[in-house]
N, C-alpha and C positions, 0 to 999 in steps of 0.2 A: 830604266833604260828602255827606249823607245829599237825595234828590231824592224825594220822592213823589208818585206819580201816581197817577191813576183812570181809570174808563172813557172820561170825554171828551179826555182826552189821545191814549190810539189812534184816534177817531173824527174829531179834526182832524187827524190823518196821511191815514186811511183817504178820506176825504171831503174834502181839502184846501181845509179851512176859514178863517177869518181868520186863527189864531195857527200855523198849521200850520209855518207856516217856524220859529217860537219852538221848538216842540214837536221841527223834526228838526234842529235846534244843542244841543238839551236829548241826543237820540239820539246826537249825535256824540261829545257832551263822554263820555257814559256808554263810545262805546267808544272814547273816548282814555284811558279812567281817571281823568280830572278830576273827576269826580263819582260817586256810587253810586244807582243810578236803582231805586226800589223801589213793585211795582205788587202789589196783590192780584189772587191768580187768579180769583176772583169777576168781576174787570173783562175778564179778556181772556173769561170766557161772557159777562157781559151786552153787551160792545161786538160778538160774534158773532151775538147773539139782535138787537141793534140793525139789526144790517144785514139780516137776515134779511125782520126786519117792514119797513123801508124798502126792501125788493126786492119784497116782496109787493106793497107800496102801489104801487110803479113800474109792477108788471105787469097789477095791477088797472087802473089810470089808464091804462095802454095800450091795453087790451080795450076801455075805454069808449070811448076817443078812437077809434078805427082804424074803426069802424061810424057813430060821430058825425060824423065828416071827410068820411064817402062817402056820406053822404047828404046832408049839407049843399052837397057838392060836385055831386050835382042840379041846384039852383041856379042860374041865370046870375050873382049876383053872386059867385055862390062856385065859378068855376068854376077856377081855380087852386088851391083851399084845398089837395088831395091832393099836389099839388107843391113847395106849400110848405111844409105840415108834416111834409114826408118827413123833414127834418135833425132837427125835436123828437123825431119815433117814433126817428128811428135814435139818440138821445142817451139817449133812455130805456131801451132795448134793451141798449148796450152799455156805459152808466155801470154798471151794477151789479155786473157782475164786473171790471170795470177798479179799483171800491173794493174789493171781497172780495179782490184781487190785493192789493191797497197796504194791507190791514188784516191779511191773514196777514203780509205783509212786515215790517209794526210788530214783530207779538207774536214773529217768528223770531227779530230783533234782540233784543228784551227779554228772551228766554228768554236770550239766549245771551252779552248783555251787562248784563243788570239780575239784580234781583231779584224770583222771582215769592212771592206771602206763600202760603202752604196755609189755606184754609178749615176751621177748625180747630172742633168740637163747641162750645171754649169760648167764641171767635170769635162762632158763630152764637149762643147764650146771650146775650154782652155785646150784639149787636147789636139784637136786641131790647130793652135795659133801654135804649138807646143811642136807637132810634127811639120810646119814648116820654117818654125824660129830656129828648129834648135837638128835638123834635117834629122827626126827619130821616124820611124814605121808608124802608122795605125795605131798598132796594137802595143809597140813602148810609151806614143804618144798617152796612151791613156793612164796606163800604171804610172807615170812620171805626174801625169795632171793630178790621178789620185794623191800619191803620195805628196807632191807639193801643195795639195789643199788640205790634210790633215795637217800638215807643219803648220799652216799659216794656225791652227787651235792646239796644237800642244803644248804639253806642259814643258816646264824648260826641265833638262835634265840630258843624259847621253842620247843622240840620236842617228842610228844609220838605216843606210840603205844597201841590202845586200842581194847581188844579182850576179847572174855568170854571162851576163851579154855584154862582153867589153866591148863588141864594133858598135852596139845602139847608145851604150849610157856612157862609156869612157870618151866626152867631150868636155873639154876646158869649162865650156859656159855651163855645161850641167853642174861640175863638180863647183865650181862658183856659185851659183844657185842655191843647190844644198848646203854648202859652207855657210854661206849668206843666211840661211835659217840653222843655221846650228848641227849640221844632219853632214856625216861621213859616208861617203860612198865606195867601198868595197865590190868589183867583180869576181870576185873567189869568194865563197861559204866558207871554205877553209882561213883563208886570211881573216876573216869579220870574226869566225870564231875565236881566233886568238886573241883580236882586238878585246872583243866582249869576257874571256876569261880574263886576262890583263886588268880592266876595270873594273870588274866583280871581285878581284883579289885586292883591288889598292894599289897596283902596280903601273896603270895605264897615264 
């Protein structure tokens, strides 16, 4: 069984977001062999360039607050504020490499129990005919062109594609597309998972 992922699959590892538990039993299955877990390289830059800007935005929002808190802390009714927003500044300070920790962690796994796609000339080409055939962003354009270029050589057998972007990928002609090669598309990690234990038990 063929498993494809995108960027916001490393970003619920990374960021331990709702589906994240779905997402590290999808990890596990990939390194028991139960599954073949397949991600374009384009996803492990842009979920890298994600964390980046959301580090930025942390440190900005930090700078603002840490001069807004002590002056407001002036104040008599605000004369605790400093003390008690000590726990938010220190959450903000040391959430961001505690994610960069558990986002390389993802893609070390993936490298070394999945498969990563190469961002290929022809790739970039499709993805552009891709992002205005099929009205997707850029950056779905491309994860969409990877994944529809590995189908055109895989092997026959189970194939999905699991993402939590239902406004880019939840369109008619996409999930036609990937029907058309064999390949289910699921926007919940949660929902794919259950698909994928269903067919690993004989049930699906």
């Amino acid at each position: 069984m063929i498993i494809y992922v995108e960027t916001n699959f490393l970003l619920e590892l990374a960021y331990l977001q709702e589906e994240c538990n779905s997402c590290t039993e999808l990890l596990d299955l990939a390194k028991d062999d139960a599954v073949s877990l397949v991600l374009p390289a384009f996803s492990l830059a842009e979920a890298r360039l994600t964390w980046d800007r959301r580090s930025s935005e942390r440190n900005t929002l930090q700078n603002q607050l840490q001069p807004l808190i002590r002056q407001l802390a002036r104040s008599e009714p605000f004369r605790t504020l400093t003390e008690s927003s000590r726990e938010l500044i220190s959450a903000l300070a040391a959430s961001g490499e505690a994610t960069r920790l558990r986002l390389e962690d993802a893609i070390s796994t993936i490298n070394s129990v999945g498969t990563v796609l190469p961002l290929t000339s022809e790739v970039a080409s499709q993805a552009r005919l891709d992002e205005l055939g099929l009205a997707l962003s850029p950056s779905d354009a491309v994860v969409y062109a990877s994944v529809m270029s590995h189908l055109s050589i895989a092997p026959e057998g189970v194939k999905c594609f699991f993402n939590r972007d239902s406004k880019g990928f939840a369109n008619p002609s996409i999930y036609d597309e990937l029907a058309a090669s064999g390949c289910k598309l699921f926007v919940s990690f949660e929902k794919g998972l259950e698909f994928v234990k269903s067919e690993l038990q004989g049930t699906g």
